[in-house]
C-alpha positions as CSV (number, residue, x, y, z in Angstrom):
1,X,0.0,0.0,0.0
2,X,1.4,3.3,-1.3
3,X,2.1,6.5,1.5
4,X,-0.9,8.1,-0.4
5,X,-3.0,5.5,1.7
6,X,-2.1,7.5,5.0
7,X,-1.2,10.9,6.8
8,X,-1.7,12.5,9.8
9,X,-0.5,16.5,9.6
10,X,-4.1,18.1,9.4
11,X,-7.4,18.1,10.8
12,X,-9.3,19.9,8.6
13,X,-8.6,18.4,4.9
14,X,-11.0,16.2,3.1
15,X,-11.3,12.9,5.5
16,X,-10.9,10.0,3.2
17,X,-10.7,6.9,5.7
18,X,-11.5,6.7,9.2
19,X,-10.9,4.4,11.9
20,X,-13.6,3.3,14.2
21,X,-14.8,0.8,16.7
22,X,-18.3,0.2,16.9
23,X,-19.8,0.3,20.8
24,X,-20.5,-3.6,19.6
25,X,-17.0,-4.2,19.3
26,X,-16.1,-2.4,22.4
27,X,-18.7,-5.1,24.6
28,X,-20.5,-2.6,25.2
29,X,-24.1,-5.4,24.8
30,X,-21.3,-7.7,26.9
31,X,-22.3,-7.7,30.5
32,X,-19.0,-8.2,32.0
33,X,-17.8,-5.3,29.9
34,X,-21.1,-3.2,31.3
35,X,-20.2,-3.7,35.2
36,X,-17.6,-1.4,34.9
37,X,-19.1,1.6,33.9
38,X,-18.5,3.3,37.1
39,X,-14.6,2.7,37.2
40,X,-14.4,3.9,33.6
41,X,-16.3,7.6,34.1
42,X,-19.4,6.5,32.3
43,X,-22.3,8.6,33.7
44,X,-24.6,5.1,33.8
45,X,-24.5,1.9,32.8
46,X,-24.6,2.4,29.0
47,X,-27.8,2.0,26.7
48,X,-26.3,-0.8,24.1
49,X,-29.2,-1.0,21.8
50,X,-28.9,3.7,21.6
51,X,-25.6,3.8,21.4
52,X,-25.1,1.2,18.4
53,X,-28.2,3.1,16.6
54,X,-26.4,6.7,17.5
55,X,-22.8,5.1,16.4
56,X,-24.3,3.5,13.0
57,X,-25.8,7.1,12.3
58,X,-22.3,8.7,12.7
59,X,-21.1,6.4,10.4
60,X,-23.5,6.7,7.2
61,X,-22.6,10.5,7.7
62,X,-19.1,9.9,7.2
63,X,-19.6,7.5,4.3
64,X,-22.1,10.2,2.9
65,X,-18.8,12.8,3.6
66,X,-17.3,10.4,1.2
67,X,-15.2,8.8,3.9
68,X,-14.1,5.0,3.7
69,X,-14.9,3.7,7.0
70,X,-13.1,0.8,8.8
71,X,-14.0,-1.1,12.0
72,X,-11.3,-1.8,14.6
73,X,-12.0,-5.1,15.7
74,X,-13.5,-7.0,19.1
75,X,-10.5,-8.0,20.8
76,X,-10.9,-9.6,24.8
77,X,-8.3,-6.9,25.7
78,X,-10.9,-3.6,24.8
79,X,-13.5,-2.4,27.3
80,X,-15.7,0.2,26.6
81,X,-13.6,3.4,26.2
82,X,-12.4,1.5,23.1
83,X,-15.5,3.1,21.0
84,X,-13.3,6.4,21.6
85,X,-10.8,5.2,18.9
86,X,-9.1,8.4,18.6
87,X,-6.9,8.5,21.5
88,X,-4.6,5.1,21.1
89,X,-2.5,6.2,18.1
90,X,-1.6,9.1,15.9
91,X,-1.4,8.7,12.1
92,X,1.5,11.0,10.5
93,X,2.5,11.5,7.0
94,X,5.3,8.7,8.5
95,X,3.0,6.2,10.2
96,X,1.6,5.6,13.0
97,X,2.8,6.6,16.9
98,X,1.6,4.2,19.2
99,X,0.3,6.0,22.5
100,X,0.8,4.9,26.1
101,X,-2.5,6.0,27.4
102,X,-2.5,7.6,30.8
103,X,-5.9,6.0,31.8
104,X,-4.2,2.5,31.9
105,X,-7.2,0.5,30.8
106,X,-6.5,2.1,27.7
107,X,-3.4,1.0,27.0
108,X,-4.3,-2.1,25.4
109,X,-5.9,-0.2,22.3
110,X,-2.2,0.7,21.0
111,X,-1.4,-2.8,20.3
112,X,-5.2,-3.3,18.5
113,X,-4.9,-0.2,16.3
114,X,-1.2,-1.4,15.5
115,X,-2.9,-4.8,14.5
116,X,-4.9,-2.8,12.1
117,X,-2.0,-0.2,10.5
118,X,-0.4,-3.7,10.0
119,X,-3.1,-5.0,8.0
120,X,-3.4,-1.5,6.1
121,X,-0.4,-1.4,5.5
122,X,0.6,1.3,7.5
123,X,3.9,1.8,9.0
124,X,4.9,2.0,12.8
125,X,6.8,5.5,13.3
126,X,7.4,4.8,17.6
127,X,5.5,4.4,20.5
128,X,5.4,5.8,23.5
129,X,6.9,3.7,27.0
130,X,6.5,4.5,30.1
131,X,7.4,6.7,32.1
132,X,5.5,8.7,29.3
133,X,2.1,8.5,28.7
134,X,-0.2,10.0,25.7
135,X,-3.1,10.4,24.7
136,X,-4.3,11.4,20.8
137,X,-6.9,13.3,22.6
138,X,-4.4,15.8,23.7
139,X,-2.9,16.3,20.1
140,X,-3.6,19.2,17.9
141,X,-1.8,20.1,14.4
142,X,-1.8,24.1,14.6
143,X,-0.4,23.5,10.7
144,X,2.1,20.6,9.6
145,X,5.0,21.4,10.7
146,X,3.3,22.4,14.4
147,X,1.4,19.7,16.7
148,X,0.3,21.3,19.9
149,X,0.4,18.7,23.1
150,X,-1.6,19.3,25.4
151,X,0.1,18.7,29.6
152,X,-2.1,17.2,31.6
153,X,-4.1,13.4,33.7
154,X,-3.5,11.6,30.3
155,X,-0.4,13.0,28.5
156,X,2.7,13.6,30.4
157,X,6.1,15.7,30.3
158,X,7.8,12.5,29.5
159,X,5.2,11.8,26.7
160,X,5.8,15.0,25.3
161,X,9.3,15.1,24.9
162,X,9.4,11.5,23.7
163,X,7.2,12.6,21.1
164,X,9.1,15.3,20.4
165,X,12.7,13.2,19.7
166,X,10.5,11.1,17.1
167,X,9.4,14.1,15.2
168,X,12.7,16.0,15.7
169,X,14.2,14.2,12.5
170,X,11.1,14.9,10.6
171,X,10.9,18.9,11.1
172,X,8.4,18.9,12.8
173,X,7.7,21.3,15.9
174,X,6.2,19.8,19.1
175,X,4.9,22.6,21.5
176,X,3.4,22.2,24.8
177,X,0.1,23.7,26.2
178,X,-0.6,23.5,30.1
179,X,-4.1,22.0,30.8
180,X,-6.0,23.2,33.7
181,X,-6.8,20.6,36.6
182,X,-10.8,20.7,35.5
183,X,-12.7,17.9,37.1
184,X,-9.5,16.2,38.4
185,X,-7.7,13.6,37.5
186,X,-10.7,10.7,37.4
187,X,-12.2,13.5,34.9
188,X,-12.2,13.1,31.0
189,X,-10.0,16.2,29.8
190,X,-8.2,16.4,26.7
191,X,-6.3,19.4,24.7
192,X,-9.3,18.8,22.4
193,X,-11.7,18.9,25.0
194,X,-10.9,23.0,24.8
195,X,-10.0,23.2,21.5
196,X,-11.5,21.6,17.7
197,X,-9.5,22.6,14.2
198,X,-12.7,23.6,12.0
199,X,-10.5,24.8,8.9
200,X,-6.9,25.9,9.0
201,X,-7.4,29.5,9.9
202,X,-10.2,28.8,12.1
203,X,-10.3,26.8,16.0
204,X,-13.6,26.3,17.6
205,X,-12.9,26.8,21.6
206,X,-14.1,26.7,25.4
207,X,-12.0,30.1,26.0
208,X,-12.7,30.0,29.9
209,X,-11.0,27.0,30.2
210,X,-8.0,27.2,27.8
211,X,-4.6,28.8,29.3
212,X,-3.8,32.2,28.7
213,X,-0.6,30.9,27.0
214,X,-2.4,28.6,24.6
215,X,-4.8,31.6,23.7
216,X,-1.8,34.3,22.9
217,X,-0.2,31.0,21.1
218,X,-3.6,30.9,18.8
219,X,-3.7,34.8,18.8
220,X,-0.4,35.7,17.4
221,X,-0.4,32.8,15.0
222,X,-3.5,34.5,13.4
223,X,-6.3,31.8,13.6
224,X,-10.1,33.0,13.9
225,X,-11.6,31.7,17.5
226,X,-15.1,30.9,18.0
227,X,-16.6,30.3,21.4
228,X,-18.7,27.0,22.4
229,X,-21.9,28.3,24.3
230,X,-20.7,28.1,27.4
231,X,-24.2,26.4,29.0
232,X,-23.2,24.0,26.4
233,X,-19.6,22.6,28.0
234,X,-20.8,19.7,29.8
235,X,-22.6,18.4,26.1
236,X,-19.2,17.9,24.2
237,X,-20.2,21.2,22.3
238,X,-16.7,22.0,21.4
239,X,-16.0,18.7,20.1
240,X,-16.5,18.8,16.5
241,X,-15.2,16.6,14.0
242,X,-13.6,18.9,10.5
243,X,-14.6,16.7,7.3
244,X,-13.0,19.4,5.1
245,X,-14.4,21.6,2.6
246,X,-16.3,23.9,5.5
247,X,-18.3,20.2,6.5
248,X,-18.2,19.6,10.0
249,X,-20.1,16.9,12.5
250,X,-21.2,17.9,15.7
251,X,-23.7,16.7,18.5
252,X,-27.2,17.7,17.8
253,X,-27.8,18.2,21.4
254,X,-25.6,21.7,21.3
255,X,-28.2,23.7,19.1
256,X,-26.4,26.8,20.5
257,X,-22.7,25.9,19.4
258,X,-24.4,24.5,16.5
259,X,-25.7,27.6,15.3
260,X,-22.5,29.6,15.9
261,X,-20.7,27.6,13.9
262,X,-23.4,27.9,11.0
263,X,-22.7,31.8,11.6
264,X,-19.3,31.5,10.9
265,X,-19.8,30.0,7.6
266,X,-19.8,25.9,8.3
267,X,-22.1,23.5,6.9
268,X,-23.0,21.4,10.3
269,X,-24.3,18.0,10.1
270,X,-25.8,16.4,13.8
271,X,-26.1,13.2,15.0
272,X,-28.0,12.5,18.9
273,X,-24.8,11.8,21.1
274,X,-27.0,11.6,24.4
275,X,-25.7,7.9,25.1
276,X,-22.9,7.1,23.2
277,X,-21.5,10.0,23.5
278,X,-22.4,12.5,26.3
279,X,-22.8,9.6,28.6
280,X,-18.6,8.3,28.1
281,X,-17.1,12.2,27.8
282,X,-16.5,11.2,24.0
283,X,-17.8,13.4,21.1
284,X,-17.4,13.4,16.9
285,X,-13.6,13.4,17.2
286,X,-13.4,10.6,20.2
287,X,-15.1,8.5,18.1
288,X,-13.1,8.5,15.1
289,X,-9.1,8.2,14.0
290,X,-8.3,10.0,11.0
291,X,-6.1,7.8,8.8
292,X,-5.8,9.7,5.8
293,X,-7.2,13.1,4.3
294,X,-7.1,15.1,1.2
């Protein structure tokens, strides 16, 4: 399989093919799976038959995006954060990082999403080892040559720096962003939490809770901000998956963010999130892995 089959240095180009794992797949209908909904941050025990039926709508919108969309598949080692397929890996124009998640019933998913770039032919650029851990979640390309990490519960210092020796030799910039203690440490709280790429000049954000040094980062690097509604935060309304071309997926249940966005010149397409989504702490962009965009 030819490079052209992978990349990973925007967020906003055309989305081609898409890595997912359906709540099925994750045992989330599995009742062992189920009894650990507490542990893992769930707001209740999930809603198998909703979620499935919410997760097969978010797919036929990324096939209708013109997206090819591939399963990861059921593996003993997954639990049920495993429907939030973004955070185990990072796809780059060189292959694929392998993270070292720092909620450790996560770090399983590396090795399944390795099983798959094998199978796709996709390369293995590094992983991360302990002490450092990493999360996708925290990741955000500011441009190509720029990935903004965000420091925090799930990704560490040591993460960060071993992320930036493997991108060193590939001129590529890794910069840090503090990320504010939130919830705490039990609490799902990603750089991307705060922050969604919408196009590259423009970010979608939850101002109040980004750093002032991440904000005068955005600032004097010129990108357009638009605020979530803040009654919206606790919705997932500034998670928002880019599918290029101004086309962008968000949760129905944020009309307000929703409408913003529209304002600001996006074409926003909504799926209901309630249980698969807002119910886990894992919008649009949890649920997918980018592999490849135009």
């Amino acid at each position: 399989m030819s490079v052209e089959k992978y990349n990973g240095h925007s967020m906003t180009g055309e989305l081609l093919r898409v890595l997912v794992c359906p709540p099925r797949h994750a045992g989330w209908d599995r009742p062992d799976r189920v009894a650990a909904w507490r542990d893992l941050g769930f707001q209740h025990a999930p809603d198998f038959p909703a979620a499935q039926a919410q997760h097969d709508t978010l797919c036929r919108l990324l096939r209708d995006a013109g997206a090819e969309v591939i399963c990861l598949p059921p593996d003993d080692s997954l639990t049920l954060d495993s429907a939030y397929a973004h955070d185990a890996s990072l796809p780059t124009d060189h292959g694929l990082i392998l993270m070292n998640p720092g909620k450790k019933n996560r770090v399983p998913e590396a090795q399944a999403h390795a099983k798959v770039s094998f199978q796709a032919g996709i390369p293995i650029l590094g992983e991360i080892r302990s002490p450092g851990s990493s999360e996708a979640g925290d990741m955000v390309w500011l441009d190509s040559r720029t990935l903004l990490i965000g420091c925090g519960y799930r990704t560490n210092q040591a993460g960060i720096e071993q992320m930036r020796s493997l991108f060193a030799p590939k001129g590529v910039e890794v910069l840090s962003a503090p990320l504010p203690y939130g919830a705490g440490p039990s609490a799902c709280l990603h750089l991307m939490s705060l922050m969604s790429m919408l196009d590259e000049r423009t970010i979608l954000v939850d101002l109040p809770w980004l750093s002032v040094e991440t904000v005068e980062l955005l600032k004097a690097r010129g990108f357009r901000l638009v605020e979530i509604d803040g009654t919206e935060r606790d919705s997932l309304a500034c998670n928002v998956l880019s599918l290029g071309g101004k086309r962008l997926i968000a949760l129905e249940e944020n009309a307000g963010t929703n409408q913003r966005l529209r304002n600001a010149g996006f074409d926003v397409r909504t799926f209901a999130g309630s249980e698969l989504c807002i119910n886990g702490s894992g919008g649009p962009t949890c649920l997918t892995r980018p592999l490849l965009r135009g």
